[in-house]
Every structure is written in structure tokens, then in C-alpha cells.
C-alpha positions, 0 to 999 in steps of 0.5 A, spaced: 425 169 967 425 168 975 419 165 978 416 172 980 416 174 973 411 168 971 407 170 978 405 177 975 404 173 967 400 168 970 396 174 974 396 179 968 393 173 963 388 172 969 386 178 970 385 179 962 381 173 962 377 176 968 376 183 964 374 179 957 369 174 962 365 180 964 365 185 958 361 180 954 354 180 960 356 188 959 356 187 952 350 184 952 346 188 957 348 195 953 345 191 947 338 190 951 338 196 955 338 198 947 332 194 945 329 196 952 330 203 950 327 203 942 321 199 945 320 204 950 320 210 943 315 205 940 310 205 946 311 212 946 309 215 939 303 210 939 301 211 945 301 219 945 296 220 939 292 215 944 292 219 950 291 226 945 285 222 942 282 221 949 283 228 952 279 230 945 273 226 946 272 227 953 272 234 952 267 233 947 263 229 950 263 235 957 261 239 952 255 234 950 255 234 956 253 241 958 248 242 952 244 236 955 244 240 961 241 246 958 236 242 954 234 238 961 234 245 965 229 249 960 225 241 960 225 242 967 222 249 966 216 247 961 214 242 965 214 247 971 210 252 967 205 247 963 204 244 970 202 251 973 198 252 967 194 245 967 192 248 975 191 254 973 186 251 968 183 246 971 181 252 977 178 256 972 174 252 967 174 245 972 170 249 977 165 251 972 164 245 968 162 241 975 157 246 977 154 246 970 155 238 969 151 238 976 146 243 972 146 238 966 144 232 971 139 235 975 135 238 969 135 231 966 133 228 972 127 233 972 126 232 965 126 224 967 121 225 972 115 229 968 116 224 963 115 220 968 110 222 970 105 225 965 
């Protein structure tokens, strides 16, 4: 064995111990990503029936949302019309008891004064 041959020995046995010294952080590192991976499976199949859960509630509550609308439209439009009738009213009774409440209380203070009076 000449000198040279051992050079290539020591050199193959190095290079050997270098292989095996970054095999086993890789090995490692395959074993995490692996972990990494089933986390993520996991995180997924809880979190989807979560999301589709969410998107069923917002449309229910858009549709909710919608029939309150409805109901505050035809609200509006009572007030409106209950307004309008209560004018309506308020002009054609309101003109005529004022006139005969006036009637009323001059009659009365006639009345008051020939009472008065005799």
C-alpha cells in the first residue's frame, strides 16, 4: 500500500463520515416536514367544515337580512299612509269641531251672562 493509496483511503473514509454527518439533520428534517405535512391534513379537515359552516350562516343571515328590509319598506309605507290619513282627518273633522267648540263656548258664555243677569 503506497502512500497514495492510503491518501485516497483516509479521503474516501472522510468523505463517508461527511455523507452519514449530513444524512441524519436530512433525515431529521424529512421526519418534520412530515409532521408539518399532517398538521397541515389536520388544520385543513377542521377548519373547511368551519369555513362552509360560516358561508351557511351568512347567507342565512343575508336572507334575514332581506325579509327585514321588506318588513321596514311596508312599515315605511303604513307610517306614510297612517300619516296622510291622520292629516287627512285632522282637516276634515278637525276644521269643524273648532268651529263648533267655538259655538259651544259662546253659547254658554250667553247662557252664563242671562244667568247672570236675571
Amino acid at each position: 500500500m503506497s502512500v497514495g493509496d492510503l491518501a485516497g483511503l483516509i479521503a474516501a473514509l472522510a468523505f463517508v463520515v461527511l455523507v452519514v454527518l449530513v444524512a441524519v439533520p436530512l433525515l431529521k428534517l424529512g421526519s418534520v416536514l412530515e409532521e408539518t405535512r399532517g398538521t397541515v391534513r389536520r388544520i385543513t379537515e377542521h377548519t373547511l367544515p368551519a369555513i362552509d359552516e360560516a358561508v351557511e350562516t351568512i347567507r342565512s343571515a343575508n336572507g334575514q337580512l332581506a325579509k327585514v328590509d321588506t318588513v321596514t319598506t311596508s312599515a315605511t309605507r303604513v307610517t306614510e299612509d297612517v300619516s296622510a290619513l291622520t292629516t287627512l282627518v285632522s282637516a276634515t273633522v278637525g276644521g269643524p269641531l273648532i268651529k263648533l267648540s267655538a259655538f259651544s263656548y259662546a253659547v254658554r258664555s250667553v247662557l252664563r251672562r242671562k244667568g247672570a243677569g236675571t
